[in-house]
N, C-alpha and C positions, 0 to 999 in steps of 0.2 A: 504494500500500500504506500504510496507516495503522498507523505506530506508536501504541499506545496509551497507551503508559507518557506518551506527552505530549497525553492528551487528560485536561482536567480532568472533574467532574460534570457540567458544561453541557452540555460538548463531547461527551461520550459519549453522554446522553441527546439529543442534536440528532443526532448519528449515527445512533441507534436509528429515531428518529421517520424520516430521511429513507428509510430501510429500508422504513419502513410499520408498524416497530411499536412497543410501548407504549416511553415514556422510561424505567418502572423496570426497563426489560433492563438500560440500562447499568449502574443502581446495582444489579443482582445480577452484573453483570461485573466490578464496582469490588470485590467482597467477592471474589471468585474471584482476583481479581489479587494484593490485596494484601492481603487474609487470612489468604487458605488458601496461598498462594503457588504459583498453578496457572499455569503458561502455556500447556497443551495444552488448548486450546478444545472438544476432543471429550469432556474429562473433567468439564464445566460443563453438569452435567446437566438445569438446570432452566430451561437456554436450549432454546429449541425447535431439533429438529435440523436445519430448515432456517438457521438463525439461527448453528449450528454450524458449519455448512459453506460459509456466506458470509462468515465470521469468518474459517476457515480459508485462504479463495481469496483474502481484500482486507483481512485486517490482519495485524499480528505483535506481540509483543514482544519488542523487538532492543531489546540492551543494546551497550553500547561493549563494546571486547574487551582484558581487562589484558594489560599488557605488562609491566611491571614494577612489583613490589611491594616497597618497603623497610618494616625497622623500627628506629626510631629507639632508643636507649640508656634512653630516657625513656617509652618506650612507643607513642608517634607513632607512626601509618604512611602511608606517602603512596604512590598507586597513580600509574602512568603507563598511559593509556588510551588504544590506538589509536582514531582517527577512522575510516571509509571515503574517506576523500579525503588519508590519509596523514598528517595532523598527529596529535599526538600532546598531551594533556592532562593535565592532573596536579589529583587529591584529596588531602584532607589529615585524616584520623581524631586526634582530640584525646582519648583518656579520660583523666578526670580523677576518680577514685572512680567515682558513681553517676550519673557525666556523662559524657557522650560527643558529643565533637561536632564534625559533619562540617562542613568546608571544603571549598565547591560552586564550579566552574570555571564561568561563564557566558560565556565568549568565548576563542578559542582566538587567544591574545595578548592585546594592551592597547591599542588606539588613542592612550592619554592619554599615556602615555609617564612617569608621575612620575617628578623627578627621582630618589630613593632605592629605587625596586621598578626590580627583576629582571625583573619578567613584560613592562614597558613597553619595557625592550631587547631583546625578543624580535621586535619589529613588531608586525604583525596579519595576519589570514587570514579571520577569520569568527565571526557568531556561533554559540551553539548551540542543536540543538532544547530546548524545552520536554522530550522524550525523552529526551535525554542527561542534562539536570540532575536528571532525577526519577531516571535512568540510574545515577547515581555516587550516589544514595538506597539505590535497590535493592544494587546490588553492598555497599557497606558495612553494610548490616546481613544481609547473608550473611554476609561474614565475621564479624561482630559474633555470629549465632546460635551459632556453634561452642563460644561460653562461655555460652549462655543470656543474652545481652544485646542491646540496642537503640538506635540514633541516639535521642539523646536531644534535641538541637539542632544546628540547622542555620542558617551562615551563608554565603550568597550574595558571598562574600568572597574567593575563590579568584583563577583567572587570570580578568581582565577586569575592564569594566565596566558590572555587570547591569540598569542602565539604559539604557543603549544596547542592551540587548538587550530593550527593555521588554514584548512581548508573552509573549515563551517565559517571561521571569522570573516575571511575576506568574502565567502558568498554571502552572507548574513550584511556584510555594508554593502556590498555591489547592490540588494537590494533596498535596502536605505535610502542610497542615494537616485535610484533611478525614478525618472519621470515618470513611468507609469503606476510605481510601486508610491512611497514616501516623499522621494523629490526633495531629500534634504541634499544641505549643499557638501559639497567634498569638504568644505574648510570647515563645516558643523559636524563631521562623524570622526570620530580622533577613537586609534587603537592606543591603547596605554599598555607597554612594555617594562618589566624590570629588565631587560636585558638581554633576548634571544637573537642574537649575533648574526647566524643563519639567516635566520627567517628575516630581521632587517633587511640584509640584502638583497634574500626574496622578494620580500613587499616591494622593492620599487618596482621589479616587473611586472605587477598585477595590481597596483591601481595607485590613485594619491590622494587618499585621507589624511587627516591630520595624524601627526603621531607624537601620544607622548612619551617621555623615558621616567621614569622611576630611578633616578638618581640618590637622593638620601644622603650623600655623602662625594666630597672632593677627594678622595684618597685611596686607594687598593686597600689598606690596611685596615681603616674604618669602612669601606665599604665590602668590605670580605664577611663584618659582623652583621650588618645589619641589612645586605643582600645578596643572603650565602650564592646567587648564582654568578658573583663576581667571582669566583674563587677560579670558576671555568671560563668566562668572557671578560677579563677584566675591563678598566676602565677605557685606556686606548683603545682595544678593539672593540670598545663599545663606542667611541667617538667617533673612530673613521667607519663602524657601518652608519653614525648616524648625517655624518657627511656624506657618505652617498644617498642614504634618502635622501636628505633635504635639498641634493643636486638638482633632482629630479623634477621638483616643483614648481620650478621658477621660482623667479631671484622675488617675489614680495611674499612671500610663505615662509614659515622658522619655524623648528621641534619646538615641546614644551619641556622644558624641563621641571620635573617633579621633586620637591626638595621638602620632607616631612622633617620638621625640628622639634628636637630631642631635648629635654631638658640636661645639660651638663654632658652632652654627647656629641652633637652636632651643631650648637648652636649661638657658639661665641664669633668673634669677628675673623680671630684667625681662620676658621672655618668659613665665613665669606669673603676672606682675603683669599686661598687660596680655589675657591669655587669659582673666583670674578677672574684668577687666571686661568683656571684647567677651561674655561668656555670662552676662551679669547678670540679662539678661531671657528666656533661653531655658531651657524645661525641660527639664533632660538633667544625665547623669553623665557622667564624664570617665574614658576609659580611656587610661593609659598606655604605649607601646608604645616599648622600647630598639630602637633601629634595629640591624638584622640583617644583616650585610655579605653580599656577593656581588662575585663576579671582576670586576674593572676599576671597582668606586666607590670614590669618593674621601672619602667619605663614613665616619663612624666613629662606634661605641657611645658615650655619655657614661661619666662616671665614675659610680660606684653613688652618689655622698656627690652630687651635682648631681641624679638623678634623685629621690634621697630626701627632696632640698629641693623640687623644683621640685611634687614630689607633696604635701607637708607643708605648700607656700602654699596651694593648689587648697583641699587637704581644711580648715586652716585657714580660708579663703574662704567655705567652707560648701556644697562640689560632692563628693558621694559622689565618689573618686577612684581609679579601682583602678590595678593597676601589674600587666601581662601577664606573667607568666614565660614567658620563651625556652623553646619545647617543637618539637623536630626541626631543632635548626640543624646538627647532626649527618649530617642527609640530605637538608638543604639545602626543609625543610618548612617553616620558619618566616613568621611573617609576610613579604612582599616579596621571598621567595626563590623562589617556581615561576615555571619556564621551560616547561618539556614540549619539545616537538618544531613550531617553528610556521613553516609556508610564507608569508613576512613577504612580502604584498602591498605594504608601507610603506616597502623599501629602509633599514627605519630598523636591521636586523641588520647589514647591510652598514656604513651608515656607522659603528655603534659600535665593529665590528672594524675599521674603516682608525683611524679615534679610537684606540684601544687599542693598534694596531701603531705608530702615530706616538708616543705616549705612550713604550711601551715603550723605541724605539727614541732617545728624546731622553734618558729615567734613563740608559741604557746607555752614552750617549757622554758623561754630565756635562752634558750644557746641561739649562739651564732648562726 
């Protein structure tokens, strides 16, 4: 059975032709989908009826099914989405005026394990379809229509790593972006990377999204701890694959770079001294991010008077700088806060709860 929601333009007209007929069936089933917002295949009247009723027998469109929906203080909402294989997922709805923008789940846990995100003490389990990520598309701008509004951008930033999940990712934006589907623009769908070297290089042959990097840290050394995938990609060969994307997209496009601060870890000046050099020669702006606590890190917000320096060298420096406002730490949406529900292939849930119970249990008796 062929979910469609994860069949890009390509994919649907190569469908079609294997049928035996023309390729622009699919792109009158791409306006029926996500148009007119039809799922009943019998009401797509300009598909021929035999065409109806083999649609009917051998595809669908099946969406995740919510489970739980918060709303955060601030306006946030973040959905929990059963899987069919029992895990359980989490999006994250950002409006911000005449912006709205969804926070896309590409893998149900985190392989990478960063030290400071939540989602990497979950384990792993799998990744997802190209269907599911277009999945949590559709479902939010349902909700979204109830006020007459729209996903207005989308970041591939959620639980995972959407490079490892490299084929459903990039079909999952090719439909994103295309006119007959969402029609959001290339500069509003941005993949967020910790670092998959490879697949960088990849990406520029197969489209140009925005992309950002999960940087964390100016340094091999600090950044070995707190994005153990440095250890395999360090950070030069993480700059020259991010120089050849950002080759590719013409000279008024920049990566983002992603820089989560750490209380007394990341977040003094020599830390932006040496960050305002290692990007001296990469085009990109620099987004800010106050790390966002979650149960059992050790790990802590900086002060606002540290953040407002370490932001004021940057911009100083001559790096557009933005600084993220905290939006859903209230319902635990924040950046490096989703968990969901995940059947951890990795045993790595397990050992952080004997971690956490030994912890706990050494504050409790006074030792060290």
């Amino acid at each position: 059975m062929h979910n469609l929601y994860g069949l890009d333009r390509n994919q649907l007209e190569t469908l079609f032709i294997e049928q035996g007929l023309q390729a622009f069936r699919g792109r009158q089933l791409m306006k029926w989908v996500y148009h007119q917002g039809r799922t009943d295949f019998s009401a797509m009247t300009d598909l021929p009826a035999s065409t109806r009723t083999w649609l009917t027998d051998n595809a669908c469109l099946d969406l995740p099914t919510v489970n739980t929906h918060h709303r955060s203080k601030d306006g946030t909402l973040k959905w929990g989405l059963d899987l069919d294989d029992g895990n359980l997922i989490e999006m994250v709805l950002i409006p911000e005026n005449e912006r709205n923008t969804l926070c896309v789940s590409s893998q149900v846990g985190c392989v990478l394990d960063c030290s400071f995100c939540s989602t990497g003490k979950q384990g792993f389990s799998g990744n997802l379809s190209a269907a599911t990520m277009v999945g949590q598309l559709v479902l939010a701008n349902r909700e979204l229509a109830k006020e007459g509004r729209a996903v207005t951008n989308v970041v591939l930033m959620g639980m995972g790593e959407p490079l490892l999940n490299f084929d459903a990712a990039v079909t999952a934006t090719n439909i994103m972006k295309d006119d007959l589907a969402f029609g959001i623009s290339k500069r509003r769908v941005t993949i967020s990377t910790a670092g998959v070297v490879p697949a960088i290089i990849d990406l520029a042959d197969v489209t140009d999204v925005a992309l950002a990097i999960s940087l964390h840290a100016p340094t091999d050394d600090l950044r070995d701890v707190l994005v153990p995938l440095n250890r395999k990609y360090p950070i030069k060969e993480l700059l020259d694959a991010c120089t050849h994307y950002v080759s590719h997209l013409g000279e008024r496009r920049k990566l983002v770079m992603e820089y989560t601060l750490i209380k007394g870890v990341n977040d003094q000046l020599e830390h932006a001294e040496a960050l305002a050099r290692l990007l001296r020669n990469i085009r990109c702006k620099i987004n800010l991010i106050p790390f966002n606590p979650y149960p059992g890190t050790q790990y802590e917000c900086p002060r606002m008077a540290d953040i407002r320096a370490f932001q004021t060298y940057l911009m100083n420096s001559g790096y557009a700088t933005m600084l993220r406002t905290t939006r859903g730490d209230d319902i635990n949406a924040a950046c490096g806060q989703l968990v969901g529900r995940v059947q951890d292939r990795t045993r790595r849930q397990e050992r952080y709860r004997v971690k956490n119970q030994v912890e706990t249990i050494a504050i409790g008796s006074g030792r060290p």
